[in-house]
C-alpha positions, 0 to 999 in steps of 0.5 A: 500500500502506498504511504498516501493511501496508508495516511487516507485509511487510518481505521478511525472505527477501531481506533475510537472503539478500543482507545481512549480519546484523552490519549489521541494526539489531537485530543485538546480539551479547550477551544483551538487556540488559534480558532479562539484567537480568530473568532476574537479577531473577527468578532464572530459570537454566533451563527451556525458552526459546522465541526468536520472530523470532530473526533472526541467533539470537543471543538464542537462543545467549546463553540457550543459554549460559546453560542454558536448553534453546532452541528458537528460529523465525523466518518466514525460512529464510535466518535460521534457515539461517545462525543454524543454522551460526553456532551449530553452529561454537559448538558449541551445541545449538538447537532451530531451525525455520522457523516462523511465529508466527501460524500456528506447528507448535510442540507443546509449551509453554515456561517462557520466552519472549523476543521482541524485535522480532517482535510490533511489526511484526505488522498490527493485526489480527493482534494479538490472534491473536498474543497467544492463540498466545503465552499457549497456549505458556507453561506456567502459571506462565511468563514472557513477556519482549517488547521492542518499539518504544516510543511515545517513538521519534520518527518513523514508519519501523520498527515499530509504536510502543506505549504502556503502556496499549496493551500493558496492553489487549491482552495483560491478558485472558491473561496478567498484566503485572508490569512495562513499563520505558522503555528501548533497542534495543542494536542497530547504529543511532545513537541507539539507537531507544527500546523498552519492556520488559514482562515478563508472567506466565501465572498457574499 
């Protein structure tokens, strides 16, 4: 098998089944740090959120708590299953679904939409897919957040590693890039991996 094929089929199932979330690498607790600094920045305090690849869901929570209405998916049922019963024993109202983002049964538009890992482990040739199926769930006017894994993380395990201009070439035809900081994954790994953060647009 391929290393891009390998990185595209990671068994997200038996790994929510048989792992605890607090020991998953992306496992942070709190609102993204650079999410939080770029809501804070654009002044964005409600609205529809879309979580893609919520995985223990803890994003989804964290903007739930912040007042956005959030709907949040994930290709593992066992993810959605547990982030379903941790965020019900918060008392806080998610829209939760086992979905698929390549392919996905959403119906409705967001103002936002966060992903934080989801996008860089896709195989290349689902990227452009990825890219259309984001810009037609954003409002116009909305704004897209994605962290992925950054070309200055060293080695080859993991996800895909991306330059700005890579990002800057595959999403520009739909949707506008405002900003791509050089940043971290707070997670649960030593040293923290590197990251990029972009936010992005869809123009009104």
């Amino acid at each position: 098998m391929a290393a891009e094929e390998q990185r595209a089929s990671p068994g997200w199932e038996a790994m929510y089944q048989h792992q605890a979330v607090e020991t998953m690498p992306w496992f942070y607790p709190e609102l993204d740090d650079d999410l939080q600094q770029a809501l804070d920045q654009l002044d964005l305090r409600h609205g529809t959120a879309l979580d893609l690849g919520t995985g223990p869901g803890t994003q989804a929570m964290q903007l739930a708590r912040c007042g956005f209405d959030v709907t949040a998916i994930d290709l593992a049922e066992s993810a959605i299953r547990l982030a379903r019963e941790n965020a019900q024993v918060q008392g806080l109202a998610i829209n939760w679904q086992q979905d698929d983002i390549l392919s996905p049964r959403l119906t409705h538009q967001f103002d936002l939409i966060f992903d934080r890992g989801c996008f860089h482990v896709l195989p290349p040739e689902r990227r452009q897919d990825y890219v259309n199926t984001v810009a037609g769930l954003l409002k116009p006017s909305g704004y897209f957040f994605l962290k992925c894994f950054s070309h200055l993380q060293p080695g080859t395990q993991g996800p895909n590693r991306f330059t700005p201009d890579q990002i800057q070439e595959l999403f520009a035809r739909r949707l506008q890039l405002r900003s791509i900081t050089e940043t971290v994954y707070q997670g649960t790994l030593d040293p923290l991996p590197r990251a990029l953060f972009c936010v992005m647009r869809r123009e009104g």
